[in-house]
C-alpha positions as a Markdown table, in Angstrom:
| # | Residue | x | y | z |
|---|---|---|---|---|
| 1 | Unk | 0.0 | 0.0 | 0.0 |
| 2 | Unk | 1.2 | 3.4 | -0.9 |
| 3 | Unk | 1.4 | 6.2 | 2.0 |
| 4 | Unk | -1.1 | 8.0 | -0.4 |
| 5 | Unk | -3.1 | 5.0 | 0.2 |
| 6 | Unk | -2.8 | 4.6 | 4.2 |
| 7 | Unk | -3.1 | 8.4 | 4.2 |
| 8 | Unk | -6.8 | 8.1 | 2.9 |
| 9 | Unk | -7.4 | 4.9 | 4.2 |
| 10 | Unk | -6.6 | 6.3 | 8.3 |
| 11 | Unk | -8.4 | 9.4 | 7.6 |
| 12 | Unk | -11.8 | 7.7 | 6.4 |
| 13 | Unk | -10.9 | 5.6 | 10.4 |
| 14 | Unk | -10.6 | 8.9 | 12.1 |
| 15 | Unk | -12.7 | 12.2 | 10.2 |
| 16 | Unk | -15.9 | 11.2 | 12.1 |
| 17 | Unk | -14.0 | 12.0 | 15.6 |
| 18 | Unk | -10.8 | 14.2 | 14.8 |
| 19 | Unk | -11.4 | 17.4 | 15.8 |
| 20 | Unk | -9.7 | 20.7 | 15.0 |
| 21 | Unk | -8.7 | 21.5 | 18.3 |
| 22 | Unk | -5.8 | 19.0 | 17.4 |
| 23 | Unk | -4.6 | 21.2 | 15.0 |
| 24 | Unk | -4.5 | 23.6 | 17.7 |
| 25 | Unk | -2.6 | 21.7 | 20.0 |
| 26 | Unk | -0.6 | 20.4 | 17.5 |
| 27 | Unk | 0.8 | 24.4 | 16.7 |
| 28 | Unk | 1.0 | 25.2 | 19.8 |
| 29 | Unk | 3.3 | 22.6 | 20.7 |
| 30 | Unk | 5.6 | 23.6 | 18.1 |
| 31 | Unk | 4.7 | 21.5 | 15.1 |
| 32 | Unk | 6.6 | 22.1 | 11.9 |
| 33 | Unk | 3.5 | 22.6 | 9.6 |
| 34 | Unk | 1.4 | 25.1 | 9.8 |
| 35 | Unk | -1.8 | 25.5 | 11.0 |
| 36 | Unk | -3.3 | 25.7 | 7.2 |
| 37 | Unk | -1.3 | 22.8 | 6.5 |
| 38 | Unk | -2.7 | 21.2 | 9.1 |
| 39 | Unk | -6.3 | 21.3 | 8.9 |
| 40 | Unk | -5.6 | 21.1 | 4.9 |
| 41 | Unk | -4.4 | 17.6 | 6.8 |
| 42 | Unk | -7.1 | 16.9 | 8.5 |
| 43 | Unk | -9.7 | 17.9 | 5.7 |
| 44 | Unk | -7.8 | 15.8 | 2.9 |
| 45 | Unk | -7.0 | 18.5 | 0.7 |
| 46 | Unk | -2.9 | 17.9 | 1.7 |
| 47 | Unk | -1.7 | 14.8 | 1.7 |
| 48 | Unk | 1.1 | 14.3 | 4.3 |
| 49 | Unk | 0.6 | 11.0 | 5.9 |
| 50 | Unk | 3.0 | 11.6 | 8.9 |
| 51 | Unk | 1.1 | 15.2 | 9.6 |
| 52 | Unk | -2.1 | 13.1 | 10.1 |
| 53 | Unk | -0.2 | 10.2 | 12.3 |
| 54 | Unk | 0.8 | 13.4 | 14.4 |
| 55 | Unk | -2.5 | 14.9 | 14.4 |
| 56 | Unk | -4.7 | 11.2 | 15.8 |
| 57 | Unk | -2.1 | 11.2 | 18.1 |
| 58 | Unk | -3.1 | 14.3 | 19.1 |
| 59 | Unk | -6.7 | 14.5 | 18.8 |
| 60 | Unk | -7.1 | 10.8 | 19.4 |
| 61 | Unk | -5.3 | 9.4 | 22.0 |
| 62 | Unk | -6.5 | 6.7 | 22.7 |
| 63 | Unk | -7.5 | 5.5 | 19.0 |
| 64 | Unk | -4.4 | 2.6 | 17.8 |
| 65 | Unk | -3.4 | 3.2 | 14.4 |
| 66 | Unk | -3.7 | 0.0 | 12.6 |
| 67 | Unk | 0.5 | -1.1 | 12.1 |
| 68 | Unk | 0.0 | -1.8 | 8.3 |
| 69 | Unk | -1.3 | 1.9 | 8.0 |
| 70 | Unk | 2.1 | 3.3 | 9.6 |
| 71 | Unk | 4.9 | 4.6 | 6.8 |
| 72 | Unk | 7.7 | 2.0 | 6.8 |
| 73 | Unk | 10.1 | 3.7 | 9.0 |
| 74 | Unk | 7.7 | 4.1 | 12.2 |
| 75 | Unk | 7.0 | 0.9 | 11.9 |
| 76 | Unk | 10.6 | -0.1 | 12.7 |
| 77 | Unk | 10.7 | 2.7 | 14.9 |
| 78 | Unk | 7.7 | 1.7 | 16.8 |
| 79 | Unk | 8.7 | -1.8 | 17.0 |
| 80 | Unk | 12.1 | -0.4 | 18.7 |
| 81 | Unk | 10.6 | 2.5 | 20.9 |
| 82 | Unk | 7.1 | 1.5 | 21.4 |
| 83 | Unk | 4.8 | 4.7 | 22.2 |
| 84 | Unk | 3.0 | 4.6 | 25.6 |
């Protein structure tokens, strides 16, 4: 699967219950992307599939992303640093 694909694919899991107030958060804590990119994110009209990891984390704590919709690299870096 493409990242272009798991993009879509995790945003149709989460758009119901991701909020803006992630992007929010996401700013203030000193995210690299804007806040238009962001909620561009969030509404699917920019495609950044690690922005929108970054913003269910956020948003949705407690929501596990499904491993085979990681990119590549956090998957080995998950599997060597689990997140808590």
């Amino acid at each position: 699967m493409t990242d272009r694909q798991k993009y879509f694919h995790l945003l149709a899991l989460v758009c119901e219950d991701l909020h803006a107030s992630a992007v929010d958060v996401a700013v203030r804590g000193g995210h690299e992307a804007s806040s238009v990119k962001l909620m561009g994110v969030r509404h699917g009209r920019y495609i950044k599939l690690a922005w929108l990891i970054d913003l269910v984390r956020i948003g949705l704590p407690d929501f596990s992303i499904p491993a085979e919709l990681l990119p590549a690299e956090k998957q080995v870096q998950e599997a060597l640093f689990p997140i808590s």
